[in-house]
C-alpha positions as CSV (number, residue, x, y, z in Angstrom):
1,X,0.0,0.0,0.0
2,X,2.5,2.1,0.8
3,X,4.6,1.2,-2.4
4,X,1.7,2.3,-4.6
5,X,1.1,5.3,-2.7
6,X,4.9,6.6,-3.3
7,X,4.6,5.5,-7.0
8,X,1.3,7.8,-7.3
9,X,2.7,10.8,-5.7
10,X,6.3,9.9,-8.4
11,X,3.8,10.2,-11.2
12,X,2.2,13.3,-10.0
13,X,5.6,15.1,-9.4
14,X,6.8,13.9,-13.0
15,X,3.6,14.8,-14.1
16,X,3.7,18.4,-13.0
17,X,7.3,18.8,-13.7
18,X,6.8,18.1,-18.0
19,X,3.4,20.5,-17.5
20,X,6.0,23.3,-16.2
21,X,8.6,22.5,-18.8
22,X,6.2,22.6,-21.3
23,X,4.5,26.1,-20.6
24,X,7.7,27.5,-20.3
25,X,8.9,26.3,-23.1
26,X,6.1,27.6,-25.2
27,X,6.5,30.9,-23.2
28,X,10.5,30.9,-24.7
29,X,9.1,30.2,-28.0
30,X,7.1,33.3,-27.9
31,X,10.1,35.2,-26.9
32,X,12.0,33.7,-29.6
33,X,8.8,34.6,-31.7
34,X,8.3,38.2,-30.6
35,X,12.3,39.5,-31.8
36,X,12.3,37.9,-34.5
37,X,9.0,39.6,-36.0
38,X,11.3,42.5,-34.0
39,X,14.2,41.8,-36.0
40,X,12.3,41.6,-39.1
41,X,10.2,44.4,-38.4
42,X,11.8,47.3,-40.2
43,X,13.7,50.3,-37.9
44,X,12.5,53.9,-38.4
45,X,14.8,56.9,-38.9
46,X,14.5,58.2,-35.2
47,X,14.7,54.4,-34.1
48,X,18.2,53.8,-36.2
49,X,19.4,57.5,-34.5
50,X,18.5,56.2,-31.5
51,X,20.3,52.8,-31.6
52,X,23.5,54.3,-33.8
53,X,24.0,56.8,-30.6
54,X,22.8,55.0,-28.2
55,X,23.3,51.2,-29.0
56,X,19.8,50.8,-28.0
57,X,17.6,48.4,-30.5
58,X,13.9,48.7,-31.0
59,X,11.4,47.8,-27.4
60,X,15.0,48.4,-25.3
61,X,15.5,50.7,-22.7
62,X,19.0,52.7,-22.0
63,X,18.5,50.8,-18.4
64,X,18.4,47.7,-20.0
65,X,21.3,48.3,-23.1
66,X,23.2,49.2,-20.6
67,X,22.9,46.1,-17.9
68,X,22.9,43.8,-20.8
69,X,26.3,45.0,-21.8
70,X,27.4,44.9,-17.8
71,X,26.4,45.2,-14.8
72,X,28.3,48.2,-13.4
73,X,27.8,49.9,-17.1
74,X,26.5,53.6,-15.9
75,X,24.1,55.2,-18.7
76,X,26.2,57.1,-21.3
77,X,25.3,60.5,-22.1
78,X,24.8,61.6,-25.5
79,X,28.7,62.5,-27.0
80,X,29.4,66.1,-27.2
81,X,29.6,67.2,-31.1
82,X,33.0,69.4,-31.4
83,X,33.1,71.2,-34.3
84,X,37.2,70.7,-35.7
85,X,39.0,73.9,-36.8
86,X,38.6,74.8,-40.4
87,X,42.3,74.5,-42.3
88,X,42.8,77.8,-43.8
89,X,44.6,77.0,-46.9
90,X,48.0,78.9,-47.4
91,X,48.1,80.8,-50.7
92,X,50.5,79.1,-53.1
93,X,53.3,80.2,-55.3
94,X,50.6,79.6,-58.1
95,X,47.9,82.0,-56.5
96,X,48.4,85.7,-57.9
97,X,48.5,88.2,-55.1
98,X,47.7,91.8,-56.0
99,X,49.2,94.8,-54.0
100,X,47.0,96.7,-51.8
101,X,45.8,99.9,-52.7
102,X,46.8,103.0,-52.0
103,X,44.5,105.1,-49.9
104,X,43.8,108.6,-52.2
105,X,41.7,111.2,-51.0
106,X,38.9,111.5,-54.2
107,X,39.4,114.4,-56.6
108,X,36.4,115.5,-59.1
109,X,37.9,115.3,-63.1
110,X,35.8,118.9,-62.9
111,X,37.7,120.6,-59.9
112,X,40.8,121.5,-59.5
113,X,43.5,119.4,-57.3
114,X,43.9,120.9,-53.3
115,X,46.3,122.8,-53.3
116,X,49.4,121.6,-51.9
117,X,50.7,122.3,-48.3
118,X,52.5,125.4,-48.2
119,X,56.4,124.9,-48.2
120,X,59.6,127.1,-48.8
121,X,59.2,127.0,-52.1
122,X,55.7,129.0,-51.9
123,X,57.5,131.9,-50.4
124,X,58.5,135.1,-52.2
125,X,62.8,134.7,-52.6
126,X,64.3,138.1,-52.0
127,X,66.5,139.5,-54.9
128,X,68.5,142.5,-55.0
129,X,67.3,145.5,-55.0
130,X,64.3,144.6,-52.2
131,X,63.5,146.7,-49.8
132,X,62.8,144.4,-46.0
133,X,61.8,146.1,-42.9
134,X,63.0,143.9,-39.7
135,X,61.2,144.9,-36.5
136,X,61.9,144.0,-32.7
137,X,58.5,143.7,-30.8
138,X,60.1,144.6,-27.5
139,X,63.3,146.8,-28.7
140,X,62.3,149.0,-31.3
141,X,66.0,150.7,-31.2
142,X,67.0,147.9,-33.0
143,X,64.5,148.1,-35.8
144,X,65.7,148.6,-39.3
145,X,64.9,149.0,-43.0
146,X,67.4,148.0,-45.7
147,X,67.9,147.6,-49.4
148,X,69.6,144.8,-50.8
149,X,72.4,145.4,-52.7
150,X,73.9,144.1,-56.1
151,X,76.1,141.5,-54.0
152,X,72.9,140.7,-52.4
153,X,73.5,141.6,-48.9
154,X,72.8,144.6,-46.3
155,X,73.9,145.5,-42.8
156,X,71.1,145.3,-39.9
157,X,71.9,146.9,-36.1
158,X,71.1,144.0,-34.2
159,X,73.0,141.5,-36.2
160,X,75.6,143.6,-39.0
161,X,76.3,142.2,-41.9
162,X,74.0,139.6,-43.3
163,X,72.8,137.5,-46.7
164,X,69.5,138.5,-47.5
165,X,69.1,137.6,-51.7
166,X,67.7,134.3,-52.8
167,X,66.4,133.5,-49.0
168,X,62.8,133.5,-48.1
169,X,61.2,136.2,-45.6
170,X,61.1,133.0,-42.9
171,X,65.0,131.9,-43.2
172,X,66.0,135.8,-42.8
173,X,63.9,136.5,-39.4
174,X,64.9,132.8,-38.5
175,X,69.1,133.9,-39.1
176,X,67.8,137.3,-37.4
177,X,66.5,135.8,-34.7
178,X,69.5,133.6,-33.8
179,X,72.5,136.1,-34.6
180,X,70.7,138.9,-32.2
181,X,70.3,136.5,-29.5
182,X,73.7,137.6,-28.5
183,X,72.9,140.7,-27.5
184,X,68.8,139.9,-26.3
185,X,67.0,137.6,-25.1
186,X,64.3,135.9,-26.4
187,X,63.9,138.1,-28.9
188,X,60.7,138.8,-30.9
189,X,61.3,139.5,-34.9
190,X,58.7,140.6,-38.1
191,X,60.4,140.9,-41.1
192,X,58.6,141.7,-44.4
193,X,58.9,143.3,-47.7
194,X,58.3,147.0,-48.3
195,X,59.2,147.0,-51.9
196,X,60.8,144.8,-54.6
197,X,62.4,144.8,-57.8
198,X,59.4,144.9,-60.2
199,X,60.1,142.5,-63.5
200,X,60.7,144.6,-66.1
201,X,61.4,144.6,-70.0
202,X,63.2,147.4,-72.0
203,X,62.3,148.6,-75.9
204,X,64.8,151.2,-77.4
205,X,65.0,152.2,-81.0
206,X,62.3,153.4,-83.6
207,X,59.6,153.5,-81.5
208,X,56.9,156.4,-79.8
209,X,58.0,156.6,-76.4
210,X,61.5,153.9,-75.3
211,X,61.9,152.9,-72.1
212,X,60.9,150.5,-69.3
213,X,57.9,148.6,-69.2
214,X,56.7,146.3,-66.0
215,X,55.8,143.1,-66.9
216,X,52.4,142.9,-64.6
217,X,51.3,140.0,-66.8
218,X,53.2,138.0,-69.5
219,X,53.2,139.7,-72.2
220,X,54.7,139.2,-75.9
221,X,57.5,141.6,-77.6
222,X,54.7,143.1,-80.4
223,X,52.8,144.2,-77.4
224,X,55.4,145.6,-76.1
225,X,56.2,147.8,-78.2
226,X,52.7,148.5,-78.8
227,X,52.8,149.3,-74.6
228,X,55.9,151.6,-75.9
229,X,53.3,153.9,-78.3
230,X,54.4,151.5,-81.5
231,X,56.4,151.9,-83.9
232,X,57.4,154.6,-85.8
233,X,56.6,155.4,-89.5
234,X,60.3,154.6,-90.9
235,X,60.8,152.0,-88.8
236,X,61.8,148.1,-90.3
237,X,59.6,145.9,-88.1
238,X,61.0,142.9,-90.5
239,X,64.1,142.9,-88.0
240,X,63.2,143.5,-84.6
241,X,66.0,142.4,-82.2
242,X,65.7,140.8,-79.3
243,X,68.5,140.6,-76.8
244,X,67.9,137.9,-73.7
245,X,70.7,137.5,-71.5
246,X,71.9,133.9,-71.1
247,X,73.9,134.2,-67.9
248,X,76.4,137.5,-66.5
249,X,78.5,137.7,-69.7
250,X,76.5,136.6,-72.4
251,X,73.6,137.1,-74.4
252,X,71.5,135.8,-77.2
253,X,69.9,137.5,-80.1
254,X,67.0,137.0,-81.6
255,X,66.0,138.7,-84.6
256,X,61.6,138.9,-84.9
257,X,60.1,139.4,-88.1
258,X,57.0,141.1,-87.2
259,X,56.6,143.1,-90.1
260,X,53.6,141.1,-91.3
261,X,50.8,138.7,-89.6
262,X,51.5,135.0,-90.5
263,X,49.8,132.5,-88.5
264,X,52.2,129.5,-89.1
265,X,55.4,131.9,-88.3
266,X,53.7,134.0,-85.5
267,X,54.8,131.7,-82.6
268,X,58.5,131.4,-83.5
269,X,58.8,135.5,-84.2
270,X,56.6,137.2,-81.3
271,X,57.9,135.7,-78.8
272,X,57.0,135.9,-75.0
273,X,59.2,138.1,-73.0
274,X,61.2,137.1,-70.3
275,X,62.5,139.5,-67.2
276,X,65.5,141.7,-68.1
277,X,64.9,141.4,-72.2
278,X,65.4,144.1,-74.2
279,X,63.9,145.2,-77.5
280,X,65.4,147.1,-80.5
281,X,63.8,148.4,-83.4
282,X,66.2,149.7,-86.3
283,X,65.4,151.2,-89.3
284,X,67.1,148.8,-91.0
285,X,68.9,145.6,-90.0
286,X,71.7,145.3,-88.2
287,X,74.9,144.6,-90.9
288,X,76.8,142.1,-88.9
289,X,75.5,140.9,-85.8
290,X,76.1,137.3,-84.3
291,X,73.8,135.0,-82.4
292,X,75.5,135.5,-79.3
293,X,77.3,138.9,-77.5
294,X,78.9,139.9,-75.0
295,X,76.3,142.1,-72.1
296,X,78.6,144.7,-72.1
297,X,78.3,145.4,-75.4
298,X,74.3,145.4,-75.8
299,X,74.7,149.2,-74.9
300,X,76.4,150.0,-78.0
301,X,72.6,149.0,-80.5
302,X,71.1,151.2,-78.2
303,X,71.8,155.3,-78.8
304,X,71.4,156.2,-75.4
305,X,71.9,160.2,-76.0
306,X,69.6,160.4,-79.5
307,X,66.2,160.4,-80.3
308,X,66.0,157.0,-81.0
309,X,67.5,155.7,-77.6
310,X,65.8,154.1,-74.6
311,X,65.8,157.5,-72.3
C-alpha cells in the first residue's frame, strides 16, 4: 500500500514537472517569436538615431542596453559634437596676389587738385634791390629798414652784416633771430617786404615813347612795343631784335620778323618776354650781328643820347 502510494505521488511530481517544462517552453518560443518579427520588423529613422548613438535596438530601454552590456555599465550621455578647426589653406606660389591699394583722397575730373601744403618754395625769394623792414617787438632801437644790394647783402643793427638775396622772408627772421640772441633775449622778430624789384622789359630804337615797361602779366615783344606807343613810321619791323641775357656775360639774339601777320610763323617771331629782355627796333637791320654777345656790349645798339634811344 505504501509502495503504490509513493509510486502515485512519483507520477504526480513527473507529471507536473513536464506540464511546467512545457509552458515554459512555449513561453520561450514566444520570446524567440516576438524578436524575431522584432528583428524583421523594419527600424525607423529616429529608431536607427537612436540605436546608432545610443546602441539601443527597437522595445530596449537605456537601463536595459546598458545592464545587458554589464552590470556596473553607468548610462552614457549623448557624445558632445566638437566642431574641428577649419584648415585655412595657405596661398600658393601659383595664386596671384595683387598689391593693396593705395588710400587717395577722391578728386572731381571737374575741380581743381587741393592745393598743396605750403612749403619754402611757396614763399617770395628776396632779390636785389628789395627793400625788408625787420622789426623787434620789444626793442624797437634795434629796428631797421634796408635795401639789398647788387652782391645781395645789407647790414642790420642787431646783427651787421647779413645775406638777404635768394632767401625767403622765414629763413631771414629765423638767421635774425638767432644772430641777435647775442645781444637779447628771447627776442621777438617781423620781417617783411616793403618793396621789390618789379620784372621789367626794355624797348629802345624806332619807337613812340623807349623805355621801361613792367611786366604785370606776361606779355609778348609786339605788345610791347605796342605798350611803348608803336612803332614809328620809318621804322623796319621785319628785323626786330631781341636781346635775352643767357647768364652775366653773355647774351642771345633774336632777330623777330614782325613786319607782317602769319599764322604759321607767329609763334616762333613774337615771342614771349622774359625779365630783363630788351627790344630794338632799327630802321634797318643790323649789318653784322652774331647770335651770341657779349652784355657789355648790348649798350652800343642802343643810342642812349639820341632820339632813338631808350631815355
Amino acid at each position: 500500500m505504501r509502495i503504490l502510494c509513493s509510486l502515485r505521488f512519483g507520477l504526480v511530481v513527473m507529471g507536473a514537472g513536464l506540464l511546467v517544462g512545457v509552458v515554459s517552453g512555449q513561453t520561450q518560443g514566444a520570446g524567440q517569436t516576438q524578436s524575431v518579427a522584432a528583428a524583421q520588423k523594419p527600424m525607423s529613422v529616429r529608431e536607427q538615431m537612436t540605436k546608432q548613438i545610443y546602441g539601443v535596438g527597437p522595445g530596449e530601454s537605456l537601463v536595459s542596453a546598458a545592464v545587458k552590456g554589464s552590470p556596473s555599465a553607468v548610462v552614457a550621455s549623448p557624445p558632445a559634437v566638437v566642431a574641428s578647426p577649419v584648415a585655412v589653406e595657405a596661398p600658393s606660389a601659383a595664386m596671384e596676389t595683387y598689391p593693396a591699394a593705395a588710400e587717395t583722397a577722391y578728386v572731381p575730373q571737374d575741380l581743381p587738385a587741393p592745393a598743396a601744403q605750403a612749403g619754402a618754395a611757396d614763399y617770395y625769394t628776396v632779390h636785389t634791390g628789395d627793400t625788408v623792414t625787420v622789426t623787434f617787438r620789444f626793442t624797437p632801437e634795434f629796428n631797421d629798414e634796408v635795401v639789398v644790394g647788387p652782391d645781395g647783402r645789407a647790414v642790420l643793427k642787431a646783427t651787421g652784416d647779413i645775406t638777404l638775396a635768394g632767401r625767403t622772408l622765414p629763413e631771414i627772421q629765423q638767421e635774425i633771430v638767432r644772430d641777435s640772441a647775442e645781444k637779447l633775449v628771447n627776442p621777438e622778430v617781423t620781417v617783411s617786404l616793403k618793396d621789390f624789384e618789379r620784372p621789367m622789359v626794355v624797348v629802345g630804337g624806332e619807337v613812340q615813347t623807349p623805355g621801361k615797361i613792367e611786366l604785370r602779366k606776361p606779355i609778348t615783344a609786339l605788345q610791347a612795343i605796342l605798350m611803348a606807343g608803336g612803332p614809328k613810321e620809318d621804322s623796319s619791323m621785319g628785323h626786330v631784335y631781341l636781346f635775352r641775357k643767357i647768364n652775366t656775360d653773355t647774351a642771345e639774339v633774336h632777330v623777330l620778323q614782325l613786319g607782317r601777320y602769319d599764322a604759321r610763323t607767329r609763334k616762333a617771331n613774337d615771342l614771349l618776354l622774359q625779365p630783363g629782355d630788351m627790344i630794338l627796333v632799327k630802321t634797318d637791320a643790323l649789318e653784322k650781328i652774331g647770335r651770341f654777345i657779349k652784355t657789355f656790349n648790348i649798350g652800343t645798339y642802343f643810342n642812349v643820347l639820341g632820339t632813338n634811344g631808350i631815355y
